[in-house]
N, C-alpha and C positions, 0 to 999 in steps of 0.2 A: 275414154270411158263415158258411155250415156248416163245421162242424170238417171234415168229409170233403171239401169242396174246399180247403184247406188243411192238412192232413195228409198228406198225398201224399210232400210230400219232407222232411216235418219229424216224420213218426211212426218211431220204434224201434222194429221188430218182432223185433229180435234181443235185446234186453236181458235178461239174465237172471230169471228169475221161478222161484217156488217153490209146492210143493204144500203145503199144511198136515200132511199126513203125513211130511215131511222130516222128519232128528233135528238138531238145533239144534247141534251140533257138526260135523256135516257141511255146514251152514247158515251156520256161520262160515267156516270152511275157505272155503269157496268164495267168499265175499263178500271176504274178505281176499285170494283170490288173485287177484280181479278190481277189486281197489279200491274196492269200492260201497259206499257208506254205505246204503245204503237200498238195497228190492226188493219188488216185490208177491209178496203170495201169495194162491194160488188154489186153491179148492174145486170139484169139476166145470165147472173152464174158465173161472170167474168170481172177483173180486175178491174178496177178504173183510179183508184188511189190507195194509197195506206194513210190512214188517221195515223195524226197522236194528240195526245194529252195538251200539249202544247197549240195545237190547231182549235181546238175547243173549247179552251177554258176562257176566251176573250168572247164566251159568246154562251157561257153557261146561264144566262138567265135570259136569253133568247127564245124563241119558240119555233126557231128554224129547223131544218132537217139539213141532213149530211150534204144532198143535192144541192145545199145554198150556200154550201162555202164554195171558197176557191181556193179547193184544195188540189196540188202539182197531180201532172195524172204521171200513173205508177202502172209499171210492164209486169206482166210475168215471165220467168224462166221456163220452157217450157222443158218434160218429162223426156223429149225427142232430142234434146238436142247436149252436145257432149260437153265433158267439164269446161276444155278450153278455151273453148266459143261465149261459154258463158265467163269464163274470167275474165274477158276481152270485153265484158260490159259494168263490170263488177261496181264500179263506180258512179252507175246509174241507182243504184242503190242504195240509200244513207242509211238506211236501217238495219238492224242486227239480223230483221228474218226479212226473207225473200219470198214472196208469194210463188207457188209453182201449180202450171197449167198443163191440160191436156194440148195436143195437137189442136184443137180445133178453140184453144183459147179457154176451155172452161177449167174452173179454179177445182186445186184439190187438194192444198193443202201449203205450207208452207214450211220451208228451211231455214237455219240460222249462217248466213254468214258466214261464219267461222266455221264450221263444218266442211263447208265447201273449201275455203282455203287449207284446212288442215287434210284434207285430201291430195289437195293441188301437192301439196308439201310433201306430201306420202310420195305419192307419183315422182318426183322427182330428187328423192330421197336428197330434200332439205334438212332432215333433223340433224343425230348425231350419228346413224347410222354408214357416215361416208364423208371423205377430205372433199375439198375444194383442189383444182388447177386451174390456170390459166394462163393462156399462152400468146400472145401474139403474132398472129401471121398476117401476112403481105395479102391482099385481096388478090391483087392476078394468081397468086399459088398455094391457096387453099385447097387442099386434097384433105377433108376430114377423114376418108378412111385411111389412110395412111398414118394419118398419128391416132387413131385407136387401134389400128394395128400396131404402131409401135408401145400403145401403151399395154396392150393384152400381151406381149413378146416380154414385156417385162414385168408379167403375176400382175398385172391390175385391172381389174374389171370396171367397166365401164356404165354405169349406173342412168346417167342423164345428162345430156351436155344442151349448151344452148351457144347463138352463135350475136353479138353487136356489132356495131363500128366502133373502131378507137376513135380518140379523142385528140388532136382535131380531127375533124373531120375530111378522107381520103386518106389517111393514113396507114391504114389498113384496117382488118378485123381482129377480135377478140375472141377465142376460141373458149366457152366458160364450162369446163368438165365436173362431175361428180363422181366418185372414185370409190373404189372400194380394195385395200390391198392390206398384206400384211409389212412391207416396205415399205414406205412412200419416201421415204428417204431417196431410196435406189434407184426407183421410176423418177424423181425431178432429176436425180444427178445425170442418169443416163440420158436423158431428153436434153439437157444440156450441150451433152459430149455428141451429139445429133446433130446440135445447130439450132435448137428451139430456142424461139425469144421465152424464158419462164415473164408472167408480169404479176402474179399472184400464186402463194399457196396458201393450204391452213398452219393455224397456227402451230399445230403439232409437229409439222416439220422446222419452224425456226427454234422449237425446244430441242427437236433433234440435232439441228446443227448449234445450236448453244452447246449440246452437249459432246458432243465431238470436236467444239472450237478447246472446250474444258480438258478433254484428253489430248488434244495436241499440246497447248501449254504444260500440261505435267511433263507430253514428254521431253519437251525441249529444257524443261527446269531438270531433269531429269538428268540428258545429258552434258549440261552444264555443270551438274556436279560432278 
């Protein structure tokens, strides 16, 4: 998904932003009177840092401007480019909002953070909306379509999988699925009776086998009497 099919109704284009020519007393004044910990600043319409409160109050009785601190320089995300790409930098960012620019770098407004990840989470239907599996297989004999064909053969839809090394490392890989069924009981059992390493499920199936461990003991008290 591009930022700019989703940014539509989740970008700030009003949030306050500053010019690096501001004087840093005027810079707090106004961040205090708006509550903002944080705020981009910009050089000919583009990014070059995000202030915060913290940056400036060691210097509130100064008569400098923003241009005389040294303050970390700060990227924008740009409107072009798609969620994953930008999660892959996410870390570059210590701030709750993320400055977002046009293709050619000019600022237009900014994002929270979290938005962005509770997307990501959408997309690969993190919530509750879906189990977890995972499976273990051998690196020479991974055939991923093969076990989501085995899992679609047995009612389970296949939501978002992702694929790591086990641990140590050369040991093979880790196949990590998101699920969607009304058995899940029935897809690990049968994936089992397959030959699949299981190495994880959700929790909802260790309730179901708790609860099917609870009906076998009855019946064996059962025929005991």
């Amino acid at each position: 998904m591009l930022l700019n099919e989703y940014a539509e109704h989740n970008l700030d284009t009003t949030f306050r932003v500053f010019t690096d020519e501001e004087f840093v007393v005027e810079v707090i004044k106004l961040m205090e009177e708006d509550a903002l910990d944080c705020a981009p600043v910009l050089r000919e319409g583009k990014v070059i840092a995000v202030v915060t409160l913290l940056d400036l109050l060691p210097e509130q009785r100064s008569k400098k401007r923003l241009k005389d601190l040294k303050l970390d320089n700060a990227e924008s995300i740009g409107l072009h480019e798609h969620l994953f790409d930008i999660v892959a930098r996410i870390d570059l960012y210590p701030y709750i909002l993320i400055p977002v620019a046009e293709i050619d770098g000019r600022y237009v407004g900014v994002i929270e953070k979290r938005i962005l990840l509770d997307q990501i989470t959408s997309v690969f239907h993190l919530g509750e909306d879906g189990v977890t599996l995972e499976l273990d297989v051998p690196t020479y004999d991974l055939k991923l379509s093969e076990v989501i064909a085995t899992l679609e053969k047995n009612a389970a839809t296949v939501l978002s999988c992702g694929i790591y090394p086990a641990a140590p490392e050369g040991a093979g890989m880790v196949v990590s699925f998101r699920l969607q069924t009304h058995d899940f009981f029935r897809v690990v059992t049968n994936l089992e009776k397959y030959g699949y390493m299981i190495r994880y499920t959700s929790p909802v199936l260790m309730e179901k086998e708790e609860s099917m461990r609870e009906k076998a003991l009855e019946v064996m008290r059962f025929m005991e009497m």
